[in-house]
PDB file of N, H, CA, C and O in Angstrom:
ATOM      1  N   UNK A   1       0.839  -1.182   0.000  1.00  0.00           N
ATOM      2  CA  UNK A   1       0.000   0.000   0.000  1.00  0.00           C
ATOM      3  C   UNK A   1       0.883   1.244   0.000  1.00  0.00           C
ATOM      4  O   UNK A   1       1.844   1.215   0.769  1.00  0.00           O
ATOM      5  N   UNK A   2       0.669   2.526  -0.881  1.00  0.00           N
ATOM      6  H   UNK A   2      -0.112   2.549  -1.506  1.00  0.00           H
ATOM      7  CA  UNK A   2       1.278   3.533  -1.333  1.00  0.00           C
ATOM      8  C   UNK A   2       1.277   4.642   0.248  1.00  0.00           C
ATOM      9  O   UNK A   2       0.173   5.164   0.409  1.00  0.00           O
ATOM     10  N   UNK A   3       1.908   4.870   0.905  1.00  0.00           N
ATOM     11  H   UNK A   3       2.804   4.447   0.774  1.00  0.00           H
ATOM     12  CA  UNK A   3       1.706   5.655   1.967  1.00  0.00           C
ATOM     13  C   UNK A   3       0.985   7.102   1.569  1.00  0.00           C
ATOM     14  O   UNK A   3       1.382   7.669   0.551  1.00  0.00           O
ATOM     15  N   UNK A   4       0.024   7.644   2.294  1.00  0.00           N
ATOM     16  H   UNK A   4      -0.298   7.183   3.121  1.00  0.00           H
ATOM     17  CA  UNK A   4      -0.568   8.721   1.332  1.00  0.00           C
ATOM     18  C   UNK A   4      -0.198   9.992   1.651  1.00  0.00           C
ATOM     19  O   UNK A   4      -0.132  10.282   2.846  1.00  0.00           O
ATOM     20  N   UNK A   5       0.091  10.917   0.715  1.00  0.00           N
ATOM     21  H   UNK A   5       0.037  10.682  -0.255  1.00  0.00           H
ATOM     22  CA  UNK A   5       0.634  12.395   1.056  1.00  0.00           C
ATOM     23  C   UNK A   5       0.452  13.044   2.489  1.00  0.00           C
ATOM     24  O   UNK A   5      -0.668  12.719   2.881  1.00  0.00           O
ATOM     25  N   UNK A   6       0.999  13.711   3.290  1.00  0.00           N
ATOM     26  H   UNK A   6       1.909  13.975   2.971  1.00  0.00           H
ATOM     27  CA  UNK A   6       0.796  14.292   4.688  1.00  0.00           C
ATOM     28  C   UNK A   6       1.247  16.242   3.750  1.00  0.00           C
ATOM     29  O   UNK A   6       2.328  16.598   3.281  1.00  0.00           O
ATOM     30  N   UNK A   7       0.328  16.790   3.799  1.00  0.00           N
ATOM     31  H   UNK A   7      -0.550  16.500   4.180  1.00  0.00           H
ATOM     32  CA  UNK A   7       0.771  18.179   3.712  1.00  0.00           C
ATOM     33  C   UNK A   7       0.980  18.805   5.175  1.00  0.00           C
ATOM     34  O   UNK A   7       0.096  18.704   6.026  1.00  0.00           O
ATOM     35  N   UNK A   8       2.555  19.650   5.493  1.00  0.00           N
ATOM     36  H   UNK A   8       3.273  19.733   4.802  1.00  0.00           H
ATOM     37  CA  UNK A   8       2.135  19.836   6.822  1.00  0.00           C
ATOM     38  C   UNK A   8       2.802  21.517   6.210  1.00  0.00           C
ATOM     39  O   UNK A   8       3.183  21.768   5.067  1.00  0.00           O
ATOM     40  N   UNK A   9       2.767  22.373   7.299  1.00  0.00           N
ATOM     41  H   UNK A   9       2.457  22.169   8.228  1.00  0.00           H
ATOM     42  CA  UNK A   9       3.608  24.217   7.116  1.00  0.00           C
ATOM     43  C   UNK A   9       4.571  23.581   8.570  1.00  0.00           C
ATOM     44  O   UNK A   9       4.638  22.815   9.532  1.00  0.00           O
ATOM     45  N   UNK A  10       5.269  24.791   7.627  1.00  0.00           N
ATOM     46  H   UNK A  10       5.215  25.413   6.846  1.00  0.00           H
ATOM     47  CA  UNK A  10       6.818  25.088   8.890  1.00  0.00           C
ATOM     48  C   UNK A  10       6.937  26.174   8.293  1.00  0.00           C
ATOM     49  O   UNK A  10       6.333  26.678   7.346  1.00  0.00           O
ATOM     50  N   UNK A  11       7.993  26.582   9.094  1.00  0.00           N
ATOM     51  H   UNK A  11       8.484  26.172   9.863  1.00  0.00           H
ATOM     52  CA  UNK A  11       8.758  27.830   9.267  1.00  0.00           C
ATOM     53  C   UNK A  11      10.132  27.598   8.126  1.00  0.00           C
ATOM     54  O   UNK A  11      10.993  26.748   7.901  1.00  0.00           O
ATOM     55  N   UNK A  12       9.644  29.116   7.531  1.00  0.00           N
ATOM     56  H   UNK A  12       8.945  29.807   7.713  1.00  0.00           H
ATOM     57  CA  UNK A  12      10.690  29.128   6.356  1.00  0.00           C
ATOM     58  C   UNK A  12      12.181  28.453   6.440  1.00  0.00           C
ATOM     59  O   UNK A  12      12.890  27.608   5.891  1.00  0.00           O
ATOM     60  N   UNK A  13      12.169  29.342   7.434  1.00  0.00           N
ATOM     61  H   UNK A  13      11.594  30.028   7.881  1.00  0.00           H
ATOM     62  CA  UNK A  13      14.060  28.528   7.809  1.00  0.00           C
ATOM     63  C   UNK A  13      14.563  27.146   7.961  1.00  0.00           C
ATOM     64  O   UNK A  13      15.688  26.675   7.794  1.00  0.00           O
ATOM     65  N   UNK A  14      12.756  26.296   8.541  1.00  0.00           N
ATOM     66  H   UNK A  14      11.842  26.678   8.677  1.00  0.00           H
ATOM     67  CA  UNK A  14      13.170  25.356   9.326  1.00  0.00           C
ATOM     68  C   UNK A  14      13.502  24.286   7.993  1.00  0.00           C
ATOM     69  O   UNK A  14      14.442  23.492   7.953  1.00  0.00           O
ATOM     70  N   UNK A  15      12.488  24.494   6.952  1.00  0.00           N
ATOM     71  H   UNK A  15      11.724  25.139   6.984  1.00  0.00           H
ATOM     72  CA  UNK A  15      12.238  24.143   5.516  1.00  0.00           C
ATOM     73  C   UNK A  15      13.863  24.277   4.672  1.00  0.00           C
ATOM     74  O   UNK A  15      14.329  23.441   3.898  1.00  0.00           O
ATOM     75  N   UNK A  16      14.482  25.535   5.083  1.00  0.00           N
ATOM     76  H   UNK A  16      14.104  26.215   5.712  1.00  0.00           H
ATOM     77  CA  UNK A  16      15.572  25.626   4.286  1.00  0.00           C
ATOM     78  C   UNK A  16      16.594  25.279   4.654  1.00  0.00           C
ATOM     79  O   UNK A  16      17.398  24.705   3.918  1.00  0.00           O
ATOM     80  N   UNK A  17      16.861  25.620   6.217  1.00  0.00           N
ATOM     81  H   UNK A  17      16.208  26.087   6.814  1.00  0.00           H
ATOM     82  CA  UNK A  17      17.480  24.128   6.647  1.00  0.00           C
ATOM     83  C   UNK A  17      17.746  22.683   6.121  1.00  0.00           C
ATOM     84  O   UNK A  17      18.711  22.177   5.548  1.00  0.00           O
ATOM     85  N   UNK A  18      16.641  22.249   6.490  1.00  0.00           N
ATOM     86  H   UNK A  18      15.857  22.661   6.955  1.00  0.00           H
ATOM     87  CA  UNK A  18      16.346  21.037   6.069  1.00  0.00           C
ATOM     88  C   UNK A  18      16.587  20.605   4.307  1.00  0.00           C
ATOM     89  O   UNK A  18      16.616  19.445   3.895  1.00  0.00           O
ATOM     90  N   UNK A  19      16.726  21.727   3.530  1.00  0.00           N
ATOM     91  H   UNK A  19      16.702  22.669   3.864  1.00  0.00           H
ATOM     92  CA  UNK A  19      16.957  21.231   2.134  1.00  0.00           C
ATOM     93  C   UNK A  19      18.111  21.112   1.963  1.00  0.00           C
ATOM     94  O   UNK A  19      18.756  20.256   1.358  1.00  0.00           O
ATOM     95  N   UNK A  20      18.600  22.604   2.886  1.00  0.00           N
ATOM     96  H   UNK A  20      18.076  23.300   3.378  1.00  0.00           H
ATOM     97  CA  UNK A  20      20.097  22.271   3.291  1.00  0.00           C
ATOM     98  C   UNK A  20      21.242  20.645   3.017  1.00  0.00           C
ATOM     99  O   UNK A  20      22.050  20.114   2.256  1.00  0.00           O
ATOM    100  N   UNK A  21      20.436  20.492   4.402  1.00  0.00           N
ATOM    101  H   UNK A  21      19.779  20.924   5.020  1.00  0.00           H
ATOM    102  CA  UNK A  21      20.845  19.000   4.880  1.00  0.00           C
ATOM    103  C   UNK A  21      20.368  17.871   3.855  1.00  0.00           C
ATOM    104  O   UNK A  21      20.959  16.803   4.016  1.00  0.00           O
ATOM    105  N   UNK A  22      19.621  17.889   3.052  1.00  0.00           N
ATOM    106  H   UNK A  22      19.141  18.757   2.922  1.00  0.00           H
ATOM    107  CA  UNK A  22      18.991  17.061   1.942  1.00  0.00           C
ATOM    108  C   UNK A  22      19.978  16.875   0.744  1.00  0.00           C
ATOM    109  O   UNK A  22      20.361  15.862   0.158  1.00  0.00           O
ATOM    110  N   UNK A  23      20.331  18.560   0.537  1.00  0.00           N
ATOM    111  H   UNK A  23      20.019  19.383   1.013  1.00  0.00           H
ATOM    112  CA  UNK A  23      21.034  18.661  -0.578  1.00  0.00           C
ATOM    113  C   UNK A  23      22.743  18.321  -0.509  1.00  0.00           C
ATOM    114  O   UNK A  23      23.530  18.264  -1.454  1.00  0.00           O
ATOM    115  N   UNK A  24      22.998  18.127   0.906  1.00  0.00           N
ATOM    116  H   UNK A  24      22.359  18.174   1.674  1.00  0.00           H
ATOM    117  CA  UNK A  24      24.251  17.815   1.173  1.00  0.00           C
ATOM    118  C   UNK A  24      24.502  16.433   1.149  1.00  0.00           C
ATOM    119  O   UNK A  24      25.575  16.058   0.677  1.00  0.00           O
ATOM    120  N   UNK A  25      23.675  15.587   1.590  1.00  0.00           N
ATOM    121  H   UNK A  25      22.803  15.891   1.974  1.00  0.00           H
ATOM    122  CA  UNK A  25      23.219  14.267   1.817  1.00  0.00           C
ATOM    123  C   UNK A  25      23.177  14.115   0.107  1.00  0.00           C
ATOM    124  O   UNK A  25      23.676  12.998  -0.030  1.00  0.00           O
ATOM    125  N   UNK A  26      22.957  14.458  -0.848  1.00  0.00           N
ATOM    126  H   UNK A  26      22.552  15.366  -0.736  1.00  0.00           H
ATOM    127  CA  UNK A  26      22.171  13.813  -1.932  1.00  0.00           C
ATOM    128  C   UNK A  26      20.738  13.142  -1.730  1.00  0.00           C
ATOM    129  O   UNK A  26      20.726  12.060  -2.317  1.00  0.00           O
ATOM    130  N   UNK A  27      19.725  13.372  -1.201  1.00  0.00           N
ATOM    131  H   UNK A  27      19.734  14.251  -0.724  1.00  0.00           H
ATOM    132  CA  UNK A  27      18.753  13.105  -0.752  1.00  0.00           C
ATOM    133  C   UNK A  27      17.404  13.796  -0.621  1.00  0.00           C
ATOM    134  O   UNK A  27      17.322  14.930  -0.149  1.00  0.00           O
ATOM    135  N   UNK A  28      16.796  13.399  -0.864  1.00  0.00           N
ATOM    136  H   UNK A  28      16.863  12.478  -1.247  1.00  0.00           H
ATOM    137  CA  UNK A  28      15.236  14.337  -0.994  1.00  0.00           C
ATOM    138  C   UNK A  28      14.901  14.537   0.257  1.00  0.00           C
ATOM    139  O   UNK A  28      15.142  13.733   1.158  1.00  0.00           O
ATOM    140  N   UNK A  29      14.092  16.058   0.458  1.00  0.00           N
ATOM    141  H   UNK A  29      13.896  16.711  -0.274  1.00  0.00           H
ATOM    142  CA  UNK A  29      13.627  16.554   1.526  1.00  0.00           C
ATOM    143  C   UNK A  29      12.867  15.429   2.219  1.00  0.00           C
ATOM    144  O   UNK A  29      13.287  15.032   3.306  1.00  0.00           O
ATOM    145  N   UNK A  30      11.514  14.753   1.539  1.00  0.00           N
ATOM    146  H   UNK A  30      11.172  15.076   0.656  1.00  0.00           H
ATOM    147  CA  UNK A  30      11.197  14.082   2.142  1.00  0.00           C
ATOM    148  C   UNK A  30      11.918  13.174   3.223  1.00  0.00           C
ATOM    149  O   UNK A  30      11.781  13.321   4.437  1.00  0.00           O
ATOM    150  N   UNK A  31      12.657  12.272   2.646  1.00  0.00           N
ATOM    151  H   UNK A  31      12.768  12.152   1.659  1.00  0.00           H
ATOM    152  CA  UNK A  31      13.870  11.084   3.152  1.00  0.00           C
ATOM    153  C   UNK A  31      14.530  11.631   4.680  1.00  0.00           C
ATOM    154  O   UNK A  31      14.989  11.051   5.664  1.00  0.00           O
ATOM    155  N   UNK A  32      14.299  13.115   4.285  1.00  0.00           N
ATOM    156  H   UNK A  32      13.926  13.586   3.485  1.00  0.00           H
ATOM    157  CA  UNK A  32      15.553  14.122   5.622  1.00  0.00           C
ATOM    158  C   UNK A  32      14.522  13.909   6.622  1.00  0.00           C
ATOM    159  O   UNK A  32      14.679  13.402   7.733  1.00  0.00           O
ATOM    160  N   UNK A  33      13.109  14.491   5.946  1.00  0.00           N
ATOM    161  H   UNK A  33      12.981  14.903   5.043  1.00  0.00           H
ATOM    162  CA  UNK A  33      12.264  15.020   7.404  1.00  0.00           C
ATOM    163  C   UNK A  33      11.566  13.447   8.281  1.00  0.00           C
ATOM    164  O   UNK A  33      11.026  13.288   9.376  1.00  0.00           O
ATOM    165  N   UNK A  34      11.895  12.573   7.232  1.00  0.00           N
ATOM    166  H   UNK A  34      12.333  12.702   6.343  1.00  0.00           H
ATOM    167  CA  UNK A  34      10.770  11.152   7.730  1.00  0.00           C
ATOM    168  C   UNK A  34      12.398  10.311   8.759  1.00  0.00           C
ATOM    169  O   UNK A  34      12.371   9.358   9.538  1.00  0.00           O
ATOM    170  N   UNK A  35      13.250  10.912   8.441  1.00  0.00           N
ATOM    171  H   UNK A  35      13.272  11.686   7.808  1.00  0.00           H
ATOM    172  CA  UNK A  35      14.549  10.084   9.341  1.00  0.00           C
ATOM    173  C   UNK A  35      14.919  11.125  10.472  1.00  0.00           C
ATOM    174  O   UNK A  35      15.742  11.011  11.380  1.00  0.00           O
ATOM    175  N   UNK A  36      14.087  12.160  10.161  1.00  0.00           N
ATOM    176  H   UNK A  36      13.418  12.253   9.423  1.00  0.00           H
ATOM    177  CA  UNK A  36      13.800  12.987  11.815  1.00  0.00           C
ATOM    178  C   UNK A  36      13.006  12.596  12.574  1.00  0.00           C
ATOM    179  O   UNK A  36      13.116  12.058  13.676  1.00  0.00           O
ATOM    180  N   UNK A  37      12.352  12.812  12.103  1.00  0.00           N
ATOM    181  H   UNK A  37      12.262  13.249  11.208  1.00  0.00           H
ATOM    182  CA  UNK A  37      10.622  11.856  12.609  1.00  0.00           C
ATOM    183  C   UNK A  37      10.800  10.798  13.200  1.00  0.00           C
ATOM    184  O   UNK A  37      10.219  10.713  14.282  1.00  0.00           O
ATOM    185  N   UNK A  38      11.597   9.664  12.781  1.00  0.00           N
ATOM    186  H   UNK A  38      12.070   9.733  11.902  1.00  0.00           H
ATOM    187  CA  UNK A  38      11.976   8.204  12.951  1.00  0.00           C
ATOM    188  C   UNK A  38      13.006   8.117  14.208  1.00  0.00           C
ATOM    189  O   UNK A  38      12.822   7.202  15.010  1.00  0.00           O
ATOM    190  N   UNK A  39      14.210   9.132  14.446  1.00  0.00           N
ATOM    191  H   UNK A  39      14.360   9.876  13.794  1.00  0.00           H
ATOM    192  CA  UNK A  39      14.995   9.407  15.131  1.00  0.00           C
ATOM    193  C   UNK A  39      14.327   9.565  16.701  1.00  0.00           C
ATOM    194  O   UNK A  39      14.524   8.985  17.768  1.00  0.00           O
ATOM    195  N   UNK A  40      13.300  10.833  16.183  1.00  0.00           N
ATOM    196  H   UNK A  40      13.141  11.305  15.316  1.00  0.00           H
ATOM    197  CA  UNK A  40      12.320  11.435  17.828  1.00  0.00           C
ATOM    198  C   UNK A  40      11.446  10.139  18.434  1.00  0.00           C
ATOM    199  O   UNK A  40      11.457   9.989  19.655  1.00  0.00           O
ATOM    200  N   UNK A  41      10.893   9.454  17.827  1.00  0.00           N
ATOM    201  H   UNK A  41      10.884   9.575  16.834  1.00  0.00           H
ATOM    202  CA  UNK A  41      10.183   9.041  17.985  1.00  0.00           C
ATOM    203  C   UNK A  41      10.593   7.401  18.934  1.00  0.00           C
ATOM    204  O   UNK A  41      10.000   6.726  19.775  1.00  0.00           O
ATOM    205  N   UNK A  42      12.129   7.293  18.103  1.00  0.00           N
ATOM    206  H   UNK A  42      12.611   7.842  17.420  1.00  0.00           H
ATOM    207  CA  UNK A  42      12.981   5.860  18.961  1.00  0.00           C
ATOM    208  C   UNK A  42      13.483   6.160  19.885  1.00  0.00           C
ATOM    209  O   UNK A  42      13.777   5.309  20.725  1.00  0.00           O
ATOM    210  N   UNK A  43      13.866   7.963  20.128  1.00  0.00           N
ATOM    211  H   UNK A  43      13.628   8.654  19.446  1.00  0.00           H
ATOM    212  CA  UNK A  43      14.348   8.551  21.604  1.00  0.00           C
ATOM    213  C   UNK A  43      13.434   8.361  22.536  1.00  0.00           C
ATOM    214  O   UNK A  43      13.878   8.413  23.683  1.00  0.00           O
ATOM    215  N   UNK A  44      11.697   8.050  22.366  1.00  0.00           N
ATOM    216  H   UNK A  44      11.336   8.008  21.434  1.00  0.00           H
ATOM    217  CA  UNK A  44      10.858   8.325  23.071  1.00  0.00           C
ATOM    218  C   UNK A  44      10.345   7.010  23.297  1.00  0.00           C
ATOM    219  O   UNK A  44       9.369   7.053  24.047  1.00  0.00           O
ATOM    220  N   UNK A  45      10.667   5.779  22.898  1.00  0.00           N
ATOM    221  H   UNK A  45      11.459   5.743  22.289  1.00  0.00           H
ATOM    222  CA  UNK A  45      10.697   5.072  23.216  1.00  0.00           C
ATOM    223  C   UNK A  45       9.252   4.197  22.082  1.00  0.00           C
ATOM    224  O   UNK A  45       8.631   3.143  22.224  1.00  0.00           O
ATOM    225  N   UNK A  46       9.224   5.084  21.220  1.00  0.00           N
ATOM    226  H   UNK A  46       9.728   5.940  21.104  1.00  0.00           H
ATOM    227  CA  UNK A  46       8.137   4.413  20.051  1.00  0.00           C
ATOM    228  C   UNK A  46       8.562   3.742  19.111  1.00  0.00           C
ATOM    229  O   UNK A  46       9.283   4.348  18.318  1.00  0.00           O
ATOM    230  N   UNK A  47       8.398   2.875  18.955  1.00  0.00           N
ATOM    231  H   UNK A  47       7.812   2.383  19.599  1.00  0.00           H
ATOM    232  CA  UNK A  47       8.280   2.043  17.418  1.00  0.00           C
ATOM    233  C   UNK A  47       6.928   1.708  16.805  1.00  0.00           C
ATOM    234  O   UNK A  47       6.024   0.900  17.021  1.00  0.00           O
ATOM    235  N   UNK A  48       7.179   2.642  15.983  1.00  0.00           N
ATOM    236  H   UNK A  48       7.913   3.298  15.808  1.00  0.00           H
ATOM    237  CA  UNK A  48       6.084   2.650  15.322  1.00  0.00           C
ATOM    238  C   UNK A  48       5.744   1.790  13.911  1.00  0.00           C
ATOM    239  O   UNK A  48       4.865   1.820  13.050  1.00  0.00           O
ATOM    240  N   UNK A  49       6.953   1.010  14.185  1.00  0.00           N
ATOM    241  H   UNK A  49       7.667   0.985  14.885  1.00  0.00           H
ATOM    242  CA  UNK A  49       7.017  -0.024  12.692  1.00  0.00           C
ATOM    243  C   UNK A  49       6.363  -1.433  13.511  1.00  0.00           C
ATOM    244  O   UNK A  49       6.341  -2.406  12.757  1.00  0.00           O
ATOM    245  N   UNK A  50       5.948  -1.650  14.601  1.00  0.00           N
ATOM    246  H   UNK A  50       5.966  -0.860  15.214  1.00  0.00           H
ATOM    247  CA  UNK A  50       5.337  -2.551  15.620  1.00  0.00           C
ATOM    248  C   UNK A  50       3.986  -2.902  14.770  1.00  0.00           C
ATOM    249  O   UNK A  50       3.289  -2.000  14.305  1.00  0.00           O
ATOM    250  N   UNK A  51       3.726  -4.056  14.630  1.00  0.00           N
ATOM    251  H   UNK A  51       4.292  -4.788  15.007  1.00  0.00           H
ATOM    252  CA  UNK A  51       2.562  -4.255  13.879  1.00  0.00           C
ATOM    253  C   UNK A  51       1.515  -4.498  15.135  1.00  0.00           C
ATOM    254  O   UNK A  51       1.758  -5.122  16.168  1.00  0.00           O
ATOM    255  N   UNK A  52       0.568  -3.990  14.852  1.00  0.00           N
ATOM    256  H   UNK A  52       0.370  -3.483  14.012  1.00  0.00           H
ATOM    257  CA  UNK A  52      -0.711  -3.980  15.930  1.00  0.00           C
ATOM    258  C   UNK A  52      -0.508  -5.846  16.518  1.00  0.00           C
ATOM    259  O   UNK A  52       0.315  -6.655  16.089  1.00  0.00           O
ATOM    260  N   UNK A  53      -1.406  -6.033  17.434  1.00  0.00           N
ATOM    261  H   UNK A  53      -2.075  -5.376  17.783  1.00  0.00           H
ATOM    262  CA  UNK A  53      -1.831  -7.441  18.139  1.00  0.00           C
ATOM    263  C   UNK A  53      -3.006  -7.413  17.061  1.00  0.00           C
ATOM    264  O   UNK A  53      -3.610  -6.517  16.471  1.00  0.00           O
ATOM    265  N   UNK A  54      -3.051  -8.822  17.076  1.00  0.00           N
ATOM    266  H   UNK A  54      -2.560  -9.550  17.556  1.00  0.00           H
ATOM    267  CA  UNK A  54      -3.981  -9.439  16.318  1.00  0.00           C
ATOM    268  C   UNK A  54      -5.439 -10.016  17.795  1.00  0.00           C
ATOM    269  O   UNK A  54      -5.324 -10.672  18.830  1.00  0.00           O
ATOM    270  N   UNK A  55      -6.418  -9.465  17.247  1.00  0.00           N
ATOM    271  H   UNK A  55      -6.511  -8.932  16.406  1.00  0.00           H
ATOM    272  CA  UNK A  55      -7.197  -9.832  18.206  1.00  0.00           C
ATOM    273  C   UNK A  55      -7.633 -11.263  18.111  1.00  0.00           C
ATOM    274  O   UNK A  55      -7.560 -11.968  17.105  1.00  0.00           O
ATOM    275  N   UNK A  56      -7.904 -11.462  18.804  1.00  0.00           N
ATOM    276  H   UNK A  56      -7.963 -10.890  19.621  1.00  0.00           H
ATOM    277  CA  UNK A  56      -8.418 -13.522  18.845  1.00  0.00           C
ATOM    278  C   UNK A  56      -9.665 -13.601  19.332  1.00  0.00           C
ATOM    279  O   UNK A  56      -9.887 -13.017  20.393  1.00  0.00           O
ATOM    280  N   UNK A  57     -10.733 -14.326  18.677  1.00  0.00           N
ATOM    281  H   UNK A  57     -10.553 -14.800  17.815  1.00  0.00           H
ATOM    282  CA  UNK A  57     -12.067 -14.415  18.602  1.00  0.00           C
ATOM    283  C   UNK A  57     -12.585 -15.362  20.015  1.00  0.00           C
ATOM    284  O   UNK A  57     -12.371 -16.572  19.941  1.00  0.00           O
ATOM    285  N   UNK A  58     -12.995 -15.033  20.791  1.00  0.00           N
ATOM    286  H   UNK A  58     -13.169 -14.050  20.850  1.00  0.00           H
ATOM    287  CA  UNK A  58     -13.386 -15.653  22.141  1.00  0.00           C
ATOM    288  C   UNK A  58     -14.674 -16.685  22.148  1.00  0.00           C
ATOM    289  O   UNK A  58     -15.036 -17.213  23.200  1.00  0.00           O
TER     290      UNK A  58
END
C-alpha cells in the first residue's frame, strides 16, 4: 500500500534548513524530514514499525 501524502507548514528557515541538509546528503527533503521523525520518535521510546496485536475471537 502507497503511503498517502501528509501536507504539513513550517517555518521558512526550518524548511531551508532542512533542504540544506537534503542537498548535502544527496537526498530528498522528504527522506531528511521522515529520518527525523523516525529518530524522535525511537528517543521516546516508540516504534512505530510494531505491527498492531492481532485480536483472537473468544
Amino acid at each position: 500500500m502507497k503511503n498517502p501524502p501528509l501536507n504539513i507548514r513550517m517555518p521558512a528557515g526550518m524548511k531551508k534548513a532542512l533542504e540544506e541538509i537534503a542537498a548535502k546528503e544527496f537526498r530528498s527533503l522528504n527522506s531528511v524530514i521522515l529520518q527525523f521523525l523516525d529518530e524522535q520518535l525511537r528517543l521516546k521510546g516508540i516504534n512505530w514499525q510494531e505491527q498492531p496485536e492481532k485480536k483472537t475471537k473468544k
